[in-house]
N, C-alpha and C positions, 0 to 999 in steps of 0.2 A: 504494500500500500504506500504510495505517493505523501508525503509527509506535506502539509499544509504550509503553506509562505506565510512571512508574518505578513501583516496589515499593511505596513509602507511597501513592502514590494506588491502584493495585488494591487495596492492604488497606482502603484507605478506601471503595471502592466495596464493596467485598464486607462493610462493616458498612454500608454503606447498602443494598444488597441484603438483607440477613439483616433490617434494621429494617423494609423496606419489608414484608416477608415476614411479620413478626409483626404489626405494624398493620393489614396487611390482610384477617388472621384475625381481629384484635381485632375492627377496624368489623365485618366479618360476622356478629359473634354476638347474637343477641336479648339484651335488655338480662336477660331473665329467665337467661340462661344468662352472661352475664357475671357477674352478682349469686353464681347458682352456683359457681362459679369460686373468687371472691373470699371467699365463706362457707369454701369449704374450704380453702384457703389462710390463712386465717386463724386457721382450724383447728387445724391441723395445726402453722402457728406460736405456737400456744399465745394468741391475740390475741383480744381480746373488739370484737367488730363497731362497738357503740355508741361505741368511744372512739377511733375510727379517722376522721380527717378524708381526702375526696375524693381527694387526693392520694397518701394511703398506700393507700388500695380499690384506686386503677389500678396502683399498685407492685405493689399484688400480683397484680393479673391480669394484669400484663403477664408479672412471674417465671414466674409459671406456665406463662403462653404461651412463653415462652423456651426451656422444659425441654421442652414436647410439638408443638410446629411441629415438621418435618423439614426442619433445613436440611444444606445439604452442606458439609462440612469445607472448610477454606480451599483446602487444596491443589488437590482436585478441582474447586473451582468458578473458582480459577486457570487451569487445563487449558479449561474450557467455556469461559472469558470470553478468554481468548487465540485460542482457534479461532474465536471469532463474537461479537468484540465488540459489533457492531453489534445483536445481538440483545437488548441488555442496554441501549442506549441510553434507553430509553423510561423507565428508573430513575434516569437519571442527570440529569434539564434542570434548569437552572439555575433557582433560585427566580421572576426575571424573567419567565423563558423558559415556566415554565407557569400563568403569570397567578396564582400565588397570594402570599399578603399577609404583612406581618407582623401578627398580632393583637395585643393587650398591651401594644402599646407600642413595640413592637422588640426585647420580648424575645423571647431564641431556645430552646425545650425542649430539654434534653438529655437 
């Protein structure tokens, strides 16, 4: 039997869960429907496009995404991820572990 994580690593997974969730909507969108996205977001923040560098465009698509993904509240995805942790594995491999790099330099995106 699978020995239970304490409390700060399931809440740790479950924002890696939730992040995984929103980046994997983010990469699926046409660049044309990201653009969208980010136009009315920026919109709506009162923000003029032109004066907006790369960094702030994805802030804002990513907010956006934040607010219309459906993710599950912590408690219940607590309850899923205690019943079948192993199902959830495939979120969790260590940077090493699934052959990806650091870019940059070694810096880490937060």
């Amino acid at each position: 039997m699978r020995e239970e994580p304490p409390d700060e690593e399931v809440r740790s997974r479950y924002l890696d869960f939730c992040a995984a969730r929103i980046s994997e909507v983010f990469l699926s969108l046409s660049d044309e429907r990201t653009y969208q996205l980010m136009e009315e977001a920026a919109s709506e923040a009162g923000l003029e496009i032109g004066s907006l560098g790369f960094s702030e465009m994805m802030d804002l698509v990513t907010e956006r995404l934040r607010h219309s993904v459906p993710l599950p509240e912590f408690a219940d995805w607590v309850r899923e991820y205690r019943a079948a942790p192993e199902s959830f594995d495939h979120l969790f491999l260590e940077p090493e572990a699934s052959g990806s790099s650091d870019v940059g330099g070694g810096e880490h995106l937060e």
